[in-house]
Phi, psi and omega in degrees: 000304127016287174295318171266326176313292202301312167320285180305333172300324192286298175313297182317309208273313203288326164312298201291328209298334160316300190317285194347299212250357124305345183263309187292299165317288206259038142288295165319323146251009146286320138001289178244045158102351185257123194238356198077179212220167182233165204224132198218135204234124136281155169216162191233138203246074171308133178225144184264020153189166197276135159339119144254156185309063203201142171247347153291339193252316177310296200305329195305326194291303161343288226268281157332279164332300188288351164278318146343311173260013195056047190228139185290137163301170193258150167332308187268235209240151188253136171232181170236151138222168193258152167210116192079258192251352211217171168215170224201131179266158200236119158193153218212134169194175179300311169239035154225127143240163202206128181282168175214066216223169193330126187274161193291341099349133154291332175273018141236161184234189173199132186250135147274133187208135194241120167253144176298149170273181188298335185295303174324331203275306175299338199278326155318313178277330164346279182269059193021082159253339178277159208310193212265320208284355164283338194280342180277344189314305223292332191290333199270336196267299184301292196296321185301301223293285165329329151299303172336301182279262204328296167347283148351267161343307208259358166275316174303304172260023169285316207269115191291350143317328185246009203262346156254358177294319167324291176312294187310294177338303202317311207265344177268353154288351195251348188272322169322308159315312145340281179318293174310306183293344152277346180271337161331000000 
């Protein structure tokens, strides 16, 4: 049982390991501030009637305009939020994100469009903004990690060398954590 638990712990870690250390690199260095950079385009946007408050109808305006330019809509999830007297649509994906919002007009808008450097671009999927087959990627990522530790664990405490090394770790990681996260 051994043998096979430590196999699939080995295949499973050698499988994950890019995501792992795509997640581990820009979790870290967003941490301390480096997040990547957006290379960022206004457009001024005509419209045959003035912007409402629809989140369907703002992305539809999107989703036009950016075809326009041949460029692919962002990935992810779209919001309206208010802003002052007025609201503005959000939408987010791994390599664009793009505003939307009332123009010096009622007959114009104004698009904003973020396209990501290559960093933004990991630190976007990072914080799911890509599309669904990354989100499953990303899930699929959670349970091996949980396979993983638990794997770890549960070999560390079959093997009676390690079975307090073990023991000790666990409680002096859940008091660390504790501990950080309170003073936090």
């Amino acid at each position: 049982m051994h043998r096979l638990l430590v196999r699939w712990h080995m295949l499973v870690a050698a499988f994950l390991f890019p995501a792992i250390l795509l997640y581990l690199l820009t979790g870290a260095l967003y941490t301390w501030g480096a997040k990547g950079d957006y290379v960022t385009s206004e457009h001024v946007v005509a419209l045959s009637a003035p912007l409402i408050d629809d989140k369907a109808a703002l992305q539809a305006i999107v989703v036009r305009e950016l075809a326009k330019q041949d460029v692919a809509p962002p990935t992810g999830g779209a919001t309206v939020k208010p802003v002052g007297d007025s609201f503005q649509l959000d939408w987010t994906g791994s390599r664009r994100d793009v505003t939307l919002e009332p123009g010096e007009t009622a007959a114009t808008a104004k698009l904003i469009v973020k396209e990501t450097s290559w960093h933004r671009f990991f630190v976007q999927l990072h914080k799911a903004k890509g599309g669904t087959p990354f989100k499953i990627y990303a899930a699929i990522l959670a349970l091996g990690l949980f396979f993983l530790v638990t794997s770890g664990l549960i070999v560390a405490l079959k093997v009676p060398n390690m079975r307090r090394g073990a023991v000790v770790a666990s409680a002096v990681g859940l008091a660390a954590f504790a501990g950080i996260a309170a003073v936090s």
